[in-house]
N, C-alpha and C positions, 0 to 999 in steps of 0.2 A: 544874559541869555546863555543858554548850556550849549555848545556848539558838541558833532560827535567828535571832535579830536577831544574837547574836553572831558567827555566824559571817558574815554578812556584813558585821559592822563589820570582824571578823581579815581580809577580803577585800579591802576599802576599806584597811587598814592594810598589807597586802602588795602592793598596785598602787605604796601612798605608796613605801614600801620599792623594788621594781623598779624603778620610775623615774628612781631614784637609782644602784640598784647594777647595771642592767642594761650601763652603759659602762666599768663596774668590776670591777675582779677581786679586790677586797679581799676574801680569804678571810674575816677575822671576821666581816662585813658580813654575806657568805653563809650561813655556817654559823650564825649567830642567828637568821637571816628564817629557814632551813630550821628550825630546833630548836621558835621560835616557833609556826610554822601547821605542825606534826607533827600535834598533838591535832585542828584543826579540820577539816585535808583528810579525814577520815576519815567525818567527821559532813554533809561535804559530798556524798561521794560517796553516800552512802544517803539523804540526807534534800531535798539542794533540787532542783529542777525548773529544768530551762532554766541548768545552772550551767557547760554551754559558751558561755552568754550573758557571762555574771559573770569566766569567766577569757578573753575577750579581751579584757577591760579591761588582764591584764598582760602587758607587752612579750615576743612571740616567745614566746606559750602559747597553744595554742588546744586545744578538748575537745569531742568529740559524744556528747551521752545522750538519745537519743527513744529509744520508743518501736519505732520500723522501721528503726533501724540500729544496729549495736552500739557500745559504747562506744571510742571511740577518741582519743589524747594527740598532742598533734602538735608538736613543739617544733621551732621553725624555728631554724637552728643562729646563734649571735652570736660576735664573735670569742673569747669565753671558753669553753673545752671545760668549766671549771669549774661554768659556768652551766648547761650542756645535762644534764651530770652532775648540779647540784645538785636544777633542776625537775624531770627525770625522776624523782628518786629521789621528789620531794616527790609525784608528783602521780599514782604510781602504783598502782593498784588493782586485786582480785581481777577484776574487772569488766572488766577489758580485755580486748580480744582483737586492737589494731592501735595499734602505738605508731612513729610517724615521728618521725627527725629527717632535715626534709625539706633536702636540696640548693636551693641560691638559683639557681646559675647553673655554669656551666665556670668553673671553678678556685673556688670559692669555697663547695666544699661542708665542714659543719660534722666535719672531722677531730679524733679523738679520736687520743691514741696507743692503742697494743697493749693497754696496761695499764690506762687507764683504759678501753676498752670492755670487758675482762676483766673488771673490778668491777660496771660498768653491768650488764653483761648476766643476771651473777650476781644482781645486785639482781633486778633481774625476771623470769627463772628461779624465783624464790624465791617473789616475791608472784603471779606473775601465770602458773597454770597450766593457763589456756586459750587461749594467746597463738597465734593463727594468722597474723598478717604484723608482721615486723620490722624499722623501717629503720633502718642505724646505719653509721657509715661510720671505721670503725678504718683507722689507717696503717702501714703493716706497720715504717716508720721512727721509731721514735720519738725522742721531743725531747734535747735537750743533757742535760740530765742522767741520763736513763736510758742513755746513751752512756757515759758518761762510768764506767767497771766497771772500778776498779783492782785488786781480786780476783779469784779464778776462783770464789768463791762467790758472789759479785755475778752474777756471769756466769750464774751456774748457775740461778741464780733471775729475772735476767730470761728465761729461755729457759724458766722453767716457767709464768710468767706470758703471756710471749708467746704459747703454744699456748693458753692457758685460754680464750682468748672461740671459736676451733673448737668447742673442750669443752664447751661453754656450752651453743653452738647444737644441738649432738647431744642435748643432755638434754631441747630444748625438745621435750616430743615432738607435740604440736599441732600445732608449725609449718608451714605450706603455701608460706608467699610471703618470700623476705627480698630486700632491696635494702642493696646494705653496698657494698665497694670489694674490687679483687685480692687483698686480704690474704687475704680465705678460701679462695681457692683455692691458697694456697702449702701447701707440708707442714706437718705439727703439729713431727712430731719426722724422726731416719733413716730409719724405717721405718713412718709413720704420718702417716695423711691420713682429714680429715673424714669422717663418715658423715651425712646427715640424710636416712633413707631415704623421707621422709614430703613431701619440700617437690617441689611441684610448679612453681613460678614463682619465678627468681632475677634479680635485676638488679645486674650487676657497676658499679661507677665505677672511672677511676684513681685512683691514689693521686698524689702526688708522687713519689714513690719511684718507682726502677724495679723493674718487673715481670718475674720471669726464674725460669722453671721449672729447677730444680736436677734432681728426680725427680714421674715422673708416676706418678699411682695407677696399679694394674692392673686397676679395675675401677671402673665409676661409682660416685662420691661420693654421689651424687643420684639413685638409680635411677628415681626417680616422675616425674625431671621434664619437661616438656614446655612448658615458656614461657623464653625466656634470652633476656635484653636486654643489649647492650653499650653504655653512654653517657658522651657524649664524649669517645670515645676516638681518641689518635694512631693513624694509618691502620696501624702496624704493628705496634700489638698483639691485630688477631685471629689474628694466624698464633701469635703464642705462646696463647692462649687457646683456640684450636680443636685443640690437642695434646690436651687435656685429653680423658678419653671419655665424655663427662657427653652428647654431641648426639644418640645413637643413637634415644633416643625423642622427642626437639625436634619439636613440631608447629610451634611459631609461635619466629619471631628477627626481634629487633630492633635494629637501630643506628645512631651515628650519631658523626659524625666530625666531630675539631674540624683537622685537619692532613690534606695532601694530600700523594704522594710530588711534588717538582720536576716527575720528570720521567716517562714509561712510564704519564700518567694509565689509559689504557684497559688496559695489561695488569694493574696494579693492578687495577681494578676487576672485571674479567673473573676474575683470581686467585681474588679475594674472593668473588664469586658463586659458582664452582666448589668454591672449598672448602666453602662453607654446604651446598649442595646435595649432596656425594658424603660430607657428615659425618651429614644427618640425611634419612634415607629419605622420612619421614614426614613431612615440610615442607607446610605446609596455607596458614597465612601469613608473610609477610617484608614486615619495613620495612627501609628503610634511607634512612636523611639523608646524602645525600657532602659535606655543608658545613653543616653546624649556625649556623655563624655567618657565613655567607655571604661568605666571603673570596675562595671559587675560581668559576672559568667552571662553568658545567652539563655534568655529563658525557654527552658524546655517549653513547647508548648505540646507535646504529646500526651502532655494531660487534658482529657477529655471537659472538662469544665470551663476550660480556655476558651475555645472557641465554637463547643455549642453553642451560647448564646446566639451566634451570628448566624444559625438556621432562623431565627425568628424574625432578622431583619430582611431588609431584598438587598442586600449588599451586590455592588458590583467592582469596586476599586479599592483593591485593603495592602498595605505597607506596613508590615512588622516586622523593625528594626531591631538589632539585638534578641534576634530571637531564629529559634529553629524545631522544627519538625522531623520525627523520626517516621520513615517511609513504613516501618514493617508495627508499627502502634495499633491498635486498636483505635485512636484518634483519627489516624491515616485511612486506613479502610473508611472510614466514615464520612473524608474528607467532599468523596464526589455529592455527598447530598446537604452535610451543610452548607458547601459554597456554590451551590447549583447556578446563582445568578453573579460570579463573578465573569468580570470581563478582563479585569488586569489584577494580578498578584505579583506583588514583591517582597521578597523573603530575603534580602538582600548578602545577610548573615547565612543564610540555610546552604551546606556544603554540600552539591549535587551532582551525584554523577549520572552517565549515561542509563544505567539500569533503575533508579531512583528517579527517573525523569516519570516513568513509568507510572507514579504515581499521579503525577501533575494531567497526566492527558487523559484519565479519567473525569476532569471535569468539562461540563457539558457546551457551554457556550465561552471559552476561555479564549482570547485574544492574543495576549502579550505574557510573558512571566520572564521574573526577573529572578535567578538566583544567583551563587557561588558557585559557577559552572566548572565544571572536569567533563573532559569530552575524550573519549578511547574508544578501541576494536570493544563492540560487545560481546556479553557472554553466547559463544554457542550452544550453552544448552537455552539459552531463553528463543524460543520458537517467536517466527516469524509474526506479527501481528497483523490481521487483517484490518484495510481499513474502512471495510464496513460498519457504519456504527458510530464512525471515530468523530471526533470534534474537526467538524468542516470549519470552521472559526478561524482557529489560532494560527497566528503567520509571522509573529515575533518573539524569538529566543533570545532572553539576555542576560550575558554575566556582570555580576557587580564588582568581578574587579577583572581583571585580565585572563581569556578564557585558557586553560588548560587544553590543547587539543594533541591526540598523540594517537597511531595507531593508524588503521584501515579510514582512509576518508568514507569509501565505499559504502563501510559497514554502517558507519557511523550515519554518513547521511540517510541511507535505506531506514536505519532504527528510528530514523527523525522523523520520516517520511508516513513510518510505520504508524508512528503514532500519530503526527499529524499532517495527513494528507496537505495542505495547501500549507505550510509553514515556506517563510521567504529569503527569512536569512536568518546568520548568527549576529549579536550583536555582541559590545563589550565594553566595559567602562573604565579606562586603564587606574583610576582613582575615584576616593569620594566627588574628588573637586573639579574633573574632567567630565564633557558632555561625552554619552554614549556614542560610540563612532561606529560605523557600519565595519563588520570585520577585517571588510576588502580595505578598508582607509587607516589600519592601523600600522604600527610598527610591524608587527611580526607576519609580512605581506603575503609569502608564499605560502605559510598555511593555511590564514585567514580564505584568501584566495583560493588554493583548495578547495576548503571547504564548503564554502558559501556556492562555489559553478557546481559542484557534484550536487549538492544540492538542488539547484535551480535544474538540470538536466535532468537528474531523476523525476522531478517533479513533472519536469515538460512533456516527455515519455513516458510517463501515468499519464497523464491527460490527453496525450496522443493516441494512448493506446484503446483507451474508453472513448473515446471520437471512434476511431474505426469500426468498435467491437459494434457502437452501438449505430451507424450507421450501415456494414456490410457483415455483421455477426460475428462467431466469435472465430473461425476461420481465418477474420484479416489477421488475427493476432500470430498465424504460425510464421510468419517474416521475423517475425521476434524471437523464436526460438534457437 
């Protein structure tokens, strides 16, 4: 009988174990630790509290059981597929409903071959029949030896093996969200291609392998879906990918590029926009990174071909990274009526000062914008702006990396104000990898501060002032004078 001291000694004995076999691929190793903690994982999962605590003690295992979120396996991949396959198998329960093997970085996410995600997937298929998000990232190449088919029965059965992890994912019938690589998108057999009519959010990786459409379905694979992220991927494989007819109901697409073409940057990218937008009607939001690792220049996007496209979708949330806009373009002038139905824009890279902002509050129902703020005394020759007219909406200003402020608060806030009547505050993000922090809560306190009350006061006294006017006309306003 498994008493709970025991099992947290079999715990303390399985960390010992990891430690040892996590830089190793010694099969026996493996296969005795898995055989070993069979009996315990079980009595773990029903009986202890807090035992997502207890498994990040072992290497590249982590697990969440509260209470307000559901249980979830998260194996970060090590260079042994053996490993990913061994704890998965150990550590998985009826009780799941989100098992990741999460990606580290470009190039170095945890690839299984064909066959062994065929097996994996089968295993959890098996046990886990509520399983709504999947991550797993099969190679459509597999290793030297499964190569290696000096029969044509050999042959015959890696090709029945090869389609099995498709097979797999169609049986899952819960599934809503998976994140895998191109493999699933190749055909199963001649005449046969996935089905998971249920999964609503996909996210493709590459493989190493190349990616080359033979035959395309005739009809969506994915009919539910409506979220598709493409990551780190070479600049040329959305045009093979967007063949596919899975975008028709795409609300939201995501991407992000680790390779640039040499040369024809902007018709690239222009291409690229166009096809997104004439594939999915229904395009609500779009990200896109043109340099994930920050190799290339920032793409101009003041070329007009850029971003027209996106008058024809009803875009409301768009993120283009590495990339920037020139305020005084002929793009720019044009920009209030092709993004008429943005709600959030982040330009993250676009270098912006106060008089440049000027552009931004021309559009009509805008919310939030995110750029590379610089914040100064404005120009006095630029006349006051009425805010008649102005975008009643927008009420979050934010920098992406640490805001610039120098100069007249006064002015500054009033030109804020100018432009958009109800805005709330500055924000600022001191790094990529820090959450946005309300100005008043950063390091640099007494400007933030500054800023952010002058601010809030102007606003308050606009609105004080249009209370009176319009209750006792425009006479109560000579107190102000």
């Amino acid at each position: 009988m498994i008493t709970l001291g025991r099992a947290h000694t079999s715990l303390e004995i399985l960390r010992t174990i990891c430690q040892f076999s996590d830089s190793s691929d010694d099969l026996k190793l493996l296969y005795v630790s898995r055989a070993f903690f069979t009996a315990t994982i079980p009595f773990i999962w029903r009986n202890l509290r807090g035992v997502e605590n207890l498994l990040e003690l072992i290497p590249g295992v982590a697990c969440g059981s509260t209470d307000e979120e559901p249980e979830v396996l998260n194996i970060t991949p090590s260079p042994s597929s053996t490993q990913i396959i061994m704890w998965t198998q150990l550590f998985v329960s009826p009780t799941l409903v989100e098992i990741s093997v999460v990606p580290l970085a470009p190039h170095q996410q945890g690839f299984l071959s064909c066959l062994e995600a065929s097996a994996l997937a089968k295993h959890i298929n098996a046990v886990c029949p509520n399983l709504k998000f999947l991550s797993l990232f099969p190679d459509k190449e597999e290793t030297v030896e499964y190569r290696n088919r000096p029969c044509d029965a050999q042959a015959l059965l890696y090709e029945f093996w090869n389609s099995s992890f498709p097979r797999q994912l169609e049986s899952m019938k819960s599934l809503t969200e998976l994140c895998t690589t191109t493999a699933v998108l190749m055909p199963i057999g001649p005449a046969r291609f996935i089905r998971v009519p249920d999964l609503k959010n996909l996210a493709i990786y590459p493989t190493p392998s190349t990616f080359a459409l033979e035959k395309i379905a005739p009809e969506s694979p994915f009919p539910a879906l409506i979220k598709f992220s493409l990551n780190w991927a070479p600049h040329t494989l959305p045009v093979d990918v967007w063949q596919l007819p899975i975008f028709t109901n795409v609300t939201s697409v995501t991407l992000s590029f680790v390779t640039q073409p040499r040369d024809s940057v902007d018709e690239w990218s222009s291409s690229l926009v166009s096809m997104i937008c004439d594939k999915s009607p229904r395009l609500i939001a779009l990200y896109i990174d043109f340099d994930l690792e920050k190799k290339y220049d920032s793409i101009d996007l003041s070329s007009r071909p850029v971003i027209k496209p996106m008058q024809q979708v009803p875009l409301q949330t768009l993120e283009l990274v590495s990339a920037h806009i020139e305020e005084c373009s002929e793009t720019g002038r044009l920009i209030p009526a092709i993004w008429s139905h943005l709600t959030v824009l982040k330009l993250p890279d676009n270098a912006t000062n106060i008089e440049e902002l000027a552009l931004f509050s021309e559009l009509p129902v805008l919310e939030n914008l995110i750029v590379e703020l610089s914040l100064s005394t404005p120009s006095s020759e630029q006349n006051t702006v009425s805010s008649e007219g102005r975008n009643s909406s927008f009420n979050t200003l934010q920098s992406s990396s640490k805001v610039d402020i120098s100069g007249d608060f006064y002015e500054i806030a009033q030109r804020l104000l100018d432009m958009w009547p109800k805005i709330q505050h500055v924000l600022w993000t001191d790094s990529a990898k820090t959450k946005p922090k309300i100005a008043s809560q950063s390091s640099s306190k007494a400007l933030a501060i500054g800023l952010n009350r002058t601010i809030n006061m102007l606003r308050e006294l606009s609105e004080t002032k249009l209370r009176l006017s319009q209750a006792y006309g425009p006479d109560a306003l000579k107190m102000f004078q």
